[in-house]
VOMAR-675504 format. One record per residue (C-alpha): residue in one letter; y, x, z. Coordinates in steps of 0.25 Angstrom, whole numbers, plus 5000, padded with zeros to 4 digits. Layout:
AYXZ
...
% end
This chain:
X601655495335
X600455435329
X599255535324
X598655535310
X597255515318
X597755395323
X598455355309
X597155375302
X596155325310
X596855195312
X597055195298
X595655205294
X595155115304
X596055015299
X595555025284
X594054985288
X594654885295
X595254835282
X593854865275
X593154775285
X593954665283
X593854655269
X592454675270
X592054565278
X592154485267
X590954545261
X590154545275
X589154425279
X589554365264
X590054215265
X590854125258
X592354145263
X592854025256
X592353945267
X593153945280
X591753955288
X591454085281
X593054135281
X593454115294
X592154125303
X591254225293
X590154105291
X589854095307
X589054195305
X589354305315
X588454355325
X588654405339
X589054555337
X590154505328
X590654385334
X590654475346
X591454575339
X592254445330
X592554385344
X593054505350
X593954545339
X594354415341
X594854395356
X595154545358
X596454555349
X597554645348
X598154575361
X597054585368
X597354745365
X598854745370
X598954625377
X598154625390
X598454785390
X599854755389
X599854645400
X599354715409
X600054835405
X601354745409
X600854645420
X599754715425
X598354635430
X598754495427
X598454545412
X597054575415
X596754425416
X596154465401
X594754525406
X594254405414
X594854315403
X593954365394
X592754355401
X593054225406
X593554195388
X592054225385
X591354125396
X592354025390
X591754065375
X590254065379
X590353915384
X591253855373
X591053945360
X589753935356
X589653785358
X590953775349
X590153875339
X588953765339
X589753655335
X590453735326
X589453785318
X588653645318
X589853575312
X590553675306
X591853705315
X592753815311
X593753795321
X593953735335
X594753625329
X593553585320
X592753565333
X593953495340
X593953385327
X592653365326
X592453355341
X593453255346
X593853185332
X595353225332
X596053295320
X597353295330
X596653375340
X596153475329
X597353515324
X598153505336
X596953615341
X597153705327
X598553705326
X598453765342
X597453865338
X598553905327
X599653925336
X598953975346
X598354095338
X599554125332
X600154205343
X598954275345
X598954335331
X600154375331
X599754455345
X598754525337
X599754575330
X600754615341
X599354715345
X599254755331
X600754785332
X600754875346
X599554955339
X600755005328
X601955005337
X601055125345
X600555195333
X601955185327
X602855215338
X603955335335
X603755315319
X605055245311
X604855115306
X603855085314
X604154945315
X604054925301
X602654995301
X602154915310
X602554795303
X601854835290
X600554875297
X600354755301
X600754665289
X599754775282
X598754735292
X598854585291
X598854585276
X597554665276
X597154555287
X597454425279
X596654495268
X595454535273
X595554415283
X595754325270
X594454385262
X593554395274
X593754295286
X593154325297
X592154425293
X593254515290
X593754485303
X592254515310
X592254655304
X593354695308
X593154635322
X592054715323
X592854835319
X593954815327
X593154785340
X592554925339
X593754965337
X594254915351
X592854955359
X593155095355
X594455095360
X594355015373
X593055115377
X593755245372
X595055195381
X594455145394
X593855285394
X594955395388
X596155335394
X595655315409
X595055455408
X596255515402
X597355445412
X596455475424
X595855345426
X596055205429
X596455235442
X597655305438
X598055205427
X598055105438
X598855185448
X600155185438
X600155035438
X600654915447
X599754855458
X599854715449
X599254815438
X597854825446
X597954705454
X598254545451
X599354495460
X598854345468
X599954285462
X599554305449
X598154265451
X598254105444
X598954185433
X597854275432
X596654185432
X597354075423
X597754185412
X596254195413
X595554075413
X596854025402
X596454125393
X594954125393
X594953975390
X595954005379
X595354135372
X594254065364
X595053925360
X596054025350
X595454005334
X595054135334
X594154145345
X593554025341
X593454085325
X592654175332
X591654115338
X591254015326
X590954135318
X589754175325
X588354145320
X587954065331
X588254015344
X587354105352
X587754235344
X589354175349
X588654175363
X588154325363
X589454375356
X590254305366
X589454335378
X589754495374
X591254465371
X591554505386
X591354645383
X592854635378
X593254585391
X592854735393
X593854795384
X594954695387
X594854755401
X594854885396
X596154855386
X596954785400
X596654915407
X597554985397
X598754905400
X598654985415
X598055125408
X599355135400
X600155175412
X599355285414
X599555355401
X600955415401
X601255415385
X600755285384
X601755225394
X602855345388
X602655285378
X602655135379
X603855155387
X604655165374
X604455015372
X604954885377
X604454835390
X603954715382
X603154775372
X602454885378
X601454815382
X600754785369
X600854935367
X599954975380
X598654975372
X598855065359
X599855165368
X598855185376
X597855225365
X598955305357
X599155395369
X597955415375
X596955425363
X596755515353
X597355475337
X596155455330
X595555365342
X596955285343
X596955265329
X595455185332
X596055125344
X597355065339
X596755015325
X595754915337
X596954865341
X597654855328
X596354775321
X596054715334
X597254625331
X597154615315
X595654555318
X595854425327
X597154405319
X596154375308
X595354285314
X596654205322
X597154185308
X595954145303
X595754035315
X596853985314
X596753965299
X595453885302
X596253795311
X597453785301
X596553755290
X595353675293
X596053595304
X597353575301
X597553585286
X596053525282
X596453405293
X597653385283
X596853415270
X595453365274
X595253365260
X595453535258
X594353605250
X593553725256
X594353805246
X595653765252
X595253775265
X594653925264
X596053965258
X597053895268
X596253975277
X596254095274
X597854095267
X598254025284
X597454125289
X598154235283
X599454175286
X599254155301
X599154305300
X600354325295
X600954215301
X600754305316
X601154425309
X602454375304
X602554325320
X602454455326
X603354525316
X604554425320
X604254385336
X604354515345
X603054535353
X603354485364
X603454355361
X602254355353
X601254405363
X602054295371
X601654185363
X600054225365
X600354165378
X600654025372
X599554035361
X598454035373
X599053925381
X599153845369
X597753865362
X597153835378
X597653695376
X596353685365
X595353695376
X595053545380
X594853525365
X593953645361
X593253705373
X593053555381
X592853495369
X591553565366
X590853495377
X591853385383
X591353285377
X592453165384
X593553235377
X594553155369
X595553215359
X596753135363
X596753195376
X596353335370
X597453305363
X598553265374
X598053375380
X598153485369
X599553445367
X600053455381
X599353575386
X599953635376
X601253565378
X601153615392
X600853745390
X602053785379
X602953715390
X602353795401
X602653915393
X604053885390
X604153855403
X603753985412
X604454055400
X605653995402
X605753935387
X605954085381
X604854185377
X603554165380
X602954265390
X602454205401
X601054095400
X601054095417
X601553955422
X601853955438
X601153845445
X600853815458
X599453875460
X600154015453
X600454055439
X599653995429
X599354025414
X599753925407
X598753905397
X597853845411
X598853765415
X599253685400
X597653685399
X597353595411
X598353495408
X597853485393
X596453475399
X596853385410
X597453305400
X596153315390
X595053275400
X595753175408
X596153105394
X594753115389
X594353055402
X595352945403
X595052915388
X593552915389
X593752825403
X594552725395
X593352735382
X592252705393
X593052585398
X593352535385
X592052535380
X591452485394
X592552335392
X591952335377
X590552325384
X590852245394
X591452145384
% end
């Protein structure tokens, strides 16, 4: 049964978390009825607090169960995730601050502002925001399924607890829109900040009392399977795709991309970005728990009351129920919890931005600030709830399936955002061929290895091995995208050499 310290002190925690949000609309004062001000606190922040915004941002809830519970069921395949990340940031340092420049020189809130103005396409715009919103759907509601894993632990064995459950989170999310709602995204950089101590705390105190109180690494990794501690060769193009898939996706999602425009300049987004791998450290340590789990008896006693196919998302908050003490998993298990309500603030508000300014305004070029300052924030608001109500009727599973989907789709914007910043031969009809069939190739291929039902596999055999998916519907979009740029710029070069001739 669950302690009164661990009651109270997650209690407690969670009410200055509420008193921070609300008070960031009072921090760094700015006009919040203008979307620059609302959704990317005046481009202001610096590199302490984009680090900590950043973080908060791209370490979520997931990233808490998921590469844990991969790894807890898969084994090494799952850690994939720690040279993803390094190899994320690399990707960041060449592309983001450029985008950051011409953002702040021509006053870009989103991607799609850039992709606009830079190829002279409102088709290509949209067709890049409406992917941005569906591709970040599924990932707030997987914020939600982390959120949901943190109460199904501390309410096991209590009657009702479904229903509880239900409640905490509508609770939370309400409180969410409001603060979300009055502050932007200085409410959200507060409690970033907050919830990122929060998680350094916990990932220090358990890489240290857990392998000391189980009798070391070495014996965690003598319950497991041989694939736990190595990766097998035949998994090996699996492995270095989900790797190179993911890092060239991570930073295309809205909210990675709301994160970086905040920052005060482009040099500051360098520094903070530059020091981002140090999460790549805590990652690492989070995977590690997916294999320490096995060597903690309770924790598996008790994991073993539920299904196979959920246990999984349990690893993380088991373990710290059972092998800290209340007050201190009361500090751990509000991380996670907050750790899922934060980037679900700032996905919604991304893909409000998107919804708004390039989608609606293209319909309504007319719209006053007013209006477009309020559409944001009520869509914003209603994207959150919009993933709640997803997870309350579509079982886990499925949700955490569809993640998959959302990074193959939003990899298919690449050609557009990241090439686009410094390809200069580009041409939007065949970013735009492009766009629709890696995409179109990707749903397919999913479908396909998934047999047309659930979606829970993103691997696609091949010839050279199994491949991630994403990889392989990005080559034929950017096969598709530079050979039609180059093709049209051939037949532009001709054209213009028979006019001269003539």
């Amino acid at each position: 049964m669950i302690s009164s310290e661990l009651i109270i002190t997650f209690v407690s925690l969670f009410i200055l978390f509420i008193a921070l949000g609300f008070y960031g609309k009072y921090w760094r004062r700015g006009d919040l009825n203008h979307v620059h001000e609302w959704s990317l606190a005046g481009r202001k922040l610096g590199t302490t607090l984009v680090f900590f915004l950043i973080g908060a941002d791209l370490y979520t809830a997931y990233s808490f169960v998921a590469i844990p519970s991969g790894v807890f069921a898969k084994g090494s395949l799952y850690f994939f995730a720690i040279p993803y990340v390094m190899l994320t940031f690399a990707v960041a340092l060449v592309t983001m601050p450029r985008l950051w420049t011409l953002a702040r020189e021509k006053g870009y809130i989103t991607a799609s502002d850039f992709v606009k103005d830079r190829f002279g396409s409102t088709t290509l715009a949209i067709m890049i925001a409406i992917t941005g919103i569906v591709a970040e759907l599924p990932y707030i509601a997987l914020q939600i399924i982390g959120m949901r894993a943190v109460l199904t632990v501390m309410l096991a064995g209590y009657a009702n607890a479904q229903i509880v459950e239900e409640i905490s989170l509508l609770i939370s999310f309400i409180i969410l829109a409001a603060f979300t709602y009055t502050s932007g995204l200085r409410g959200a950089t507060l409690t970033a900040v907050f919830k990122d101590i929060l998680i350094w705390v916990t990932v220090i105190a358990v890489i240290i009392i857990v392998p000391i109180s189980i009798g070391g690494f070495q014996h965690a990794f003598s319950q497991v399977k041989a694939n736990y501690v190595t990766l097998p060769s035949s998994l090996m193009p699996a492995y270095a795709t989900l790797i190179l898939g993911s890092a060239l996706a991570l930073y295309l999602y809205p909210h990675a991309i709301n994160g970086v425009l905040s920052a005060q300049s482009a040099q500051k987004l360098r520094t903070s970005t530059a020091l981002l791998p140090l999460y790549g450290v805590g990652l690492a340590v989070l995977a590690l728990m997916g294999i320490l789990v096995f060597a903690v008896p309770n924790a598996m006693n008790f994991l073993s009351g539920f299904p196979e196919s959920s246990r999984g998302v349990l690893v993380v908050p088991s373990l710290i129920m059972f092998t800290m003490p209340g007050w201190f998993a009361g500090i751990a298990l509000l991380g996670i919890f907050v750790g899922g309500l934060v980037p679900a603030a700032i996905m919604a508000m991304a893909q409000a931005n998107l919804l708004t300014r390039n989608i609606i305004k293209e319909l309504k070029p007319n719209m006053k600030a007013s209006s477009e300052i309020r559409i944001t924030k009520i869509s914003s608001t209603a994207f959150k709830f919009l993933a709640l109500g997803f997870v309350f009727v579509v079982p886990a599973t499925y949700a955490i399936s569809l993640q998959l989907l959302g990074g193959i789709l939003i990899a298919q914007i690449l050609p557009a955002v990241l090439c686009g910043l410094y390809v200069k031969s580009l041409k939007k009809i065949p970013l735009i061929i492009g766009l629709l069939v890696g995409i179109s190739s990707g749903i397919y291929m999913v479908e396909d290895v998934n047999n047309f039902g659930a979606l829970t596999v993103s691997l696609f055999n091949t010839t050279f091995g199994t491949i991630y998916i994403a990889v392989i519907s990005l080559a034929i979009n950017l096969a598709i995208s530079f050979g039609g740029s180059y093709i049209s710029n051939k037949r532009q070069a001709s054209k213009t050499e028979n006019q001269d001739t003539v």
